[in-house]
C-alpha positions in Angstrom: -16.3 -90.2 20.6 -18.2 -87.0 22.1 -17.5 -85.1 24.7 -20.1 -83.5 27.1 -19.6 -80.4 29.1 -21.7 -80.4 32.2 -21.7 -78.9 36.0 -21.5 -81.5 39.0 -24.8 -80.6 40.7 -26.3 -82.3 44.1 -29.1 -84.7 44.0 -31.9 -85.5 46.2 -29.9 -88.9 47.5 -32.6 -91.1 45.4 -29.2 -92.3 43.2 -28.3 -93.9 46.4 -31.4 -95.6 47.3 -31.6 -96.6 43.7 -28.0 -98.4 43.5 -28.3 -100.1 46.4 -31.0 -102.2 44.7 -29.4 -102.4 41.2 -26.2 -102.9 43.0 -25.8 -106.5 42.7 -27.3 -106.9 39.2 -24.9 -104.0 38.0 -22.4 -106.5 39.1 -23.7 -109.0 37.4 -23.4 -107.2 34.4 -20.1 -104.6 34.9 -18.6 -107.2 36.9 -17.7 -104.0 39.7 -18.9 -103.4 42.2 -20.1 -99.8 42.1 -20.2 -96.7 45.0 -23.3 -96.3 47.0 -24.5 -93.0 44.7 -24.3 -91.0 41.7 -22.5 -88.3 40.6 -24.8 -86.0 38.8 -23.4 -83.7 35.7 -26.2 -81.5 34.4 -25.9 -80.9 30.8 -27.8 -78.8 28.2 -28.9 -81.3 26.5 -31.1 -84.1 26.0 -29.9 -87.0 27.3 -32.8 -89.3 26.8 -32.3 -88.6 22.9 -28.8 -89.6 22.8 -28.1 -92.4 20.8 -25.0 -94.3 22.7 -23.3 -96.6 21.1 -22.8 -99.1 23.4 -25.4 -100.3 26.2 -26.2 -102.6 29.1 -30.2 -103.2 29.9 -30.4 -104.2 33.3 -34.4 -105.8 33.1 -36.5 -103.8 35.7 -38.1 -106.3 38.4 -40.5 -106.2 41.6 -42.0 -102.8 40.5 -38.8 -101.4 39.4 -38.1 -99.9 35.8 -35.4 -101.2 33.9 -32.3 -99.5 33.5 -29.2 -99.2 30.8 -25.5 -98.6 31.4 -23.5 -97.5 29.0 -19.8 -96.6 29.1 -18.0 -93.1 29.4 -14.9 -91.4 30.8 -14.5 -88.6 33.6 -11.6 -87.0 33.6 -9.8 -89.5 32.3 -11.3 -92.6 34.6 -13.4 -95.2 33.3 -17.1 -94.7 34.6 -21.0 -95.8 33.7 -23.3 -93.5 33.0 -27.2 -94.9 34.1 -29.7 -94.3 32.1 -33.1 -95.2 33.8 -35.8 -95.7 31.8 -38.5 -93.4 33.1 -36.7 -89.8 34.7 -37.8 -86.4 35.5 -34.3 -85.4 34.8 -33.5 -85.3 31.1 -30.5 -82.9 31.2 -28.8 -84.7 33.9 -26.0 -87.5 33.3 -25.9 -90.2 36.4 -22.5 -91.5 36.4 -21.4 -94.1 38.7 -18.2 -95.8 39.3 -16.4 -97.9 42.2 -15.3 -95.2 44.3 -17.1 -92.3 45.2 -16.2 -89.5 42.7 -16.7 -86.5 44.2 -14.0 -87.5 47.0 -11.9 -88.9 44.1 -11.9 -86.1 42.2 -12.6 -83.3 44.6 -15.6 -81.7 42.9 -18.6 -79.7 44.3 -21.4 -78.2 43.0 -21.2 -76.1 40.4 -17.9 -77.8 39.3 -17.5 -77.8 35.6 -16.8 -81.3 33.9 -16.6 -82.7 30.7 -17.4 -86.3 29.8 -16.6 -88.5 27.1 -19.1 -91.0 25.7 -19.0 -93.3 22.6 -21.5 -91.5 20.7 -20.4 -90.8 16.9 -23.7 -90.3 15.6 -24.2 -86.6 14.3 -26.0 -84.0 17.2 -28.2 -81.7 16.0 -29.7 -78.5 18.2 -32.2 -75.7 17.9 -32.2 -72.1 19.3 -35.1 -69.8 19.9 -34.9 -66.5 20.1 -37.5 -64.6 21.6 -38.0 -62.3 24.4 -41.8 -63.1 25.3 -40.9 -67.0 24.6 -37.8 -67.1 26.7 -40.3 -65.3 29.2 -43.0 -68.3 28.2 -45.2 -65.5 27.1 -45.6 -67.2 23.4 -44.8 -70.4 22.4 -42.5 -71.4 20.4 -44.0 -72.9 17.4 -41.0 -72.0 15.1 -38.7 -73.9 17.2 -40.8 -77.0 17.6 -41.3 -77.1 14.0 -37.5 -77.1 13.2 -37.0 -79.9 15.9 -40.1 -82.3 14.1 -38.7 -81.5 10.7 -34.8 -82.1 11.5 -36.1 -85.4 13.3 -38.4 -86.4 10.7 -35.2 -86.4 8.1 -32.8 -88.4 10.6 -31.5 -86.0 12.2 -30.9 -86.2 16.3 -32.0 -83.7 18.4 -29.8 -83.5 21.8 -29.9 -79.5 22.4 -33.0 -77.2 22.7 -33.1 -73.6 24.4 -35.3 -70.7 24.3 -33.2 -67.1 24.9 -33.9 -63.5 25.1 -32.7 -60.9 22.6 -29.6 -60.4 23.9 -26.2 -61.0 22.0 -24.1 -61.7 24.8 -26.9 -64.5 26.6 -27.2 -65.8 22.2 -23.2 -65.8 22.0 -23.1 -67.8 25.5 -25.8 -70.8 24.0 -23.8 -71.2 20.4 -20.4 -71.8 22.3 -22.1 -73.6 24.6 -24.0 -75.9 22.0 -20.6 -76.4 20.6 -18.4 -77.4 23.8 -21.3 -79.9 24.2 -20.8 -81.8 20.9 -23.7 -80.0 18.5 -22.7 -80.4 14.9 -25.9 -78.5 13.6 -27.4 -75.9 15.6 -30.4 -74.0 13.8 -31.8 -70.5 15.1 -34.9 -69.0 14.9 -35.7 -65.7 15.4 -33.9 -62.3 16.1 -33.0 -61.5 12.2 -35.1 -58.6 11.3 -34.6 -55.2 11.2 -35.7 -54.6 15.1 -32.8 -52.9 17.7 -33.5 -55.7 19.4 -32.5 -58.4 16.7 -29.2 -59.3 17.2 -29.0 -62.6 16.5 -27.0 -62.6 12.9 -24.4 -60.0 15.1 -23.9 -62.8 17.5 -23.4 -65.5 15.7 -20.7 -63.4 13.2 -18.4 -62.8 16.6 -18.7 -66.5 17.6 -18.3 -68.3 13.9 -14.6 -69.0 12.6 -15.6 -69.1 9.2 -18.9 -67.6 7.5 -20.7 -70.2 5.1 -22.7 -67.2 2.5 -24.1 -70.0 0.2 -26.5 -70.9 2.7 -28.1 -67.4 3.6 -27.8 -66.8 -0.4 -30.2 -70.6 -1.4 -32.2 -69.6 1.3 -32.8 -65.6 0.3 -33.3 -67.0 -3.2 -35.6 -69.8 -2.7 -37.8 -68.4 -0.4 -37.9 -64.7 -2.2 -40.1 -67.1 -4.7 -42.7 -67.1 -2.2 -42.3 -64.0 -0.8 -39.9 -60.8 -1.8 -40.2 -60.0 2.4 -37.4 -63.2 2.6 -34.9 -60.8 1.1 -35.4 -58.7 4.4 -33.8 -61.8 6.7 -30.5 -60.9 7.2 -29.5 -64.2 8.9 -26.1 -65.4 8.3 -24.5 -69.0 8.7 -20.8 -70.2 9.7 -18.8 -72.9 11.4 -17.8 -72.7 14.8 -15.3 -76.0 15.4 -17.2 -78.8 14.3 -20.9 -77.1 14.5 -22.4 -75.3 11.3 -25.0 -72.7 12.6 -27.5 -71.3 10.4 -29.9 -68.3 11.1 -33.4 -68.7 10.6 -36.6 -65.7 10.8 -38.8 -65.7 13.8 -42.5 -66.8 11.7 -43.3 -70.4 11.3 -43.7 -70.2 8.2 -41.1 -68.8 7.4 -38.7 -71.7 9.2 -40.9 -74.3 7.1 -39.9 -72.9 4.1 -36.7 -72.6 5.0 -35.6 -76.1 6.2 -37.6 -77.4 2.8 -34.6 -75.0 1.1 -31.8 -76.3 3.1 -32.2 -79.9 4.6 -31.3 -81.7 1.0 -27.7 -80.1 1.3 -27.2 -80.4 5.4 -26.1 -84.2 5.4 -23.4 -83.5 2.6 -22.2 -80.3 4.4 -21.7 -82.0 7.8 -19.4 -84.8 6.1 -17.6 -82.2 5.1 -16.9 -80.8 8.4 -16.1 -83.6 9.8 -14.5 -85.6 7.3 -16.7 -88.0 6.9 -16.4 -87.2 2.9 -13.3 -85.1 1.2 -15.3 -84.4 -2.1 -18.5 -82.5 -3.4 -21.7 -84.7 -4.5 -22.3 -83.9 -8.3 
């Protein structure tokens, strides 16, 4: 089970044109009859890249895409979350259900939410930061290259955000990366020796527990290439049930280190979250 912290946030009515038409084949398939509308949560994550476990394809027909439904709880009621095949809107759940929920539960806009899907598949995220990329001055090359290589070993990518160099806007994206069900969250940038890099600082307020045999394998691997790796002063930790690790700015530099660490990630997050109780030999 996950849970996904979002904020209610208004729509441009096309939920309600959309159920309408779906509306008697959702019943077909829910066997409810489901509320004129949607209520939207936007999240920060993907939501097209979740994997849920359980799912309802509704066949799209007379120029219509096809649709899934998959189950999920709001506040404790039992709702659907639709997932339309083609959307603009990949941060935003569409939940429906057969009453109208913001009159149900009295929410408005801005309201904050959480929602609980069956989803027990490990979420992984990345975090840039960069002042001229959270300004889309540069682009971030380091952070794509962490999301193809954590995908590329099996990993799923639900959480992606580009920040400045500021500690409080950092400390803000790691809790919320964790409220939102992340188990791995990978950063990039900010480690150096700069007034301005700040992201090891941020990440030791936030952290419950520091994890120093990760920045140690990394510092010695990579100082085999290069005695400037020694000069990162990234730090990983846990933060509930989300290991962070602090990665350098350069591209490079992020290759080298996710060849260093992605052998041991898998085992650690068993650890975490039970999934094992004893070390690989």
């Amino acid at each position: 089970m996950k849970r996904i912290t979002g904020k209610v946030t208004s729509g441009i009515k096309e939920g309600e044109k959309y159920i309408k038409i779906y509306k008697e084949r959702i019943k077909d398939v829910l066997g409810i009859d489901v509320f004129n509308g949607t209520l939207n949560i936007r999240t920060p994550l993907n939501v097209k890249n979740i994997k849920f476990k359980e799912r309802k394809i509704i066949k799209g027909f007379s120029g219509f895409g096809s649709i899934f439904l998959s189950p999920c709880k709001l506040n404790n009621m039992d709702c659907h979350i639709v997932l339309p095949e083609k959307t603009k809107h990949e941060d935003v759940l569409e939940i429906v259900s057969d009453v109208p929920l913001r009159e149900k539960l009295n929410l408005r806009d801005g309201d904050r939410v959480t929602v609980e899907i069956d989803a027990d598949d490990i979420w992984s995220g990345v975090l840039t930061v960069s002042d001229k990329g959270s300004k889309g001055e540069r682009e971030d090359r380091s952070g794509k290259a962490i999301e193809k290589i954590l995908t590329e070993n099996g990993f799923n990518v639900v959480f992606y955000r580009i920040v400045p160099d500021e500690k409080e806007i950092i400390k803000e994206s790691l809790i919320e990366a964790e409220k939102s069900g992340i188990n791995l969250l990978i950063t990039t940038g900010g480690t150096g020796f700069s007034r301005r890099d700040v992201t090891p600082e941020a990440t030791k307020e936030i952290v419950e527990k520091e994890i120093p045999g990760i920045p140690e394998l990394i510092r010695f691997e990579t100082g085999k290439i290069t005695k400037m790796a020694y000069l990162s002063r990234g730090i990983s930790g846990i933060r509930g049930d989300m290991i962070i690790i602090n990665l350098p700015g350069s591209e490079k530099a992020v290759k080298e280190c996710m060849d260093v660490i992605v052998p041991v990630l898998s085992h650690a997050l068993d650890i975490l979250l039970g999934r094992v109780t004893e070390h690989k030999k």
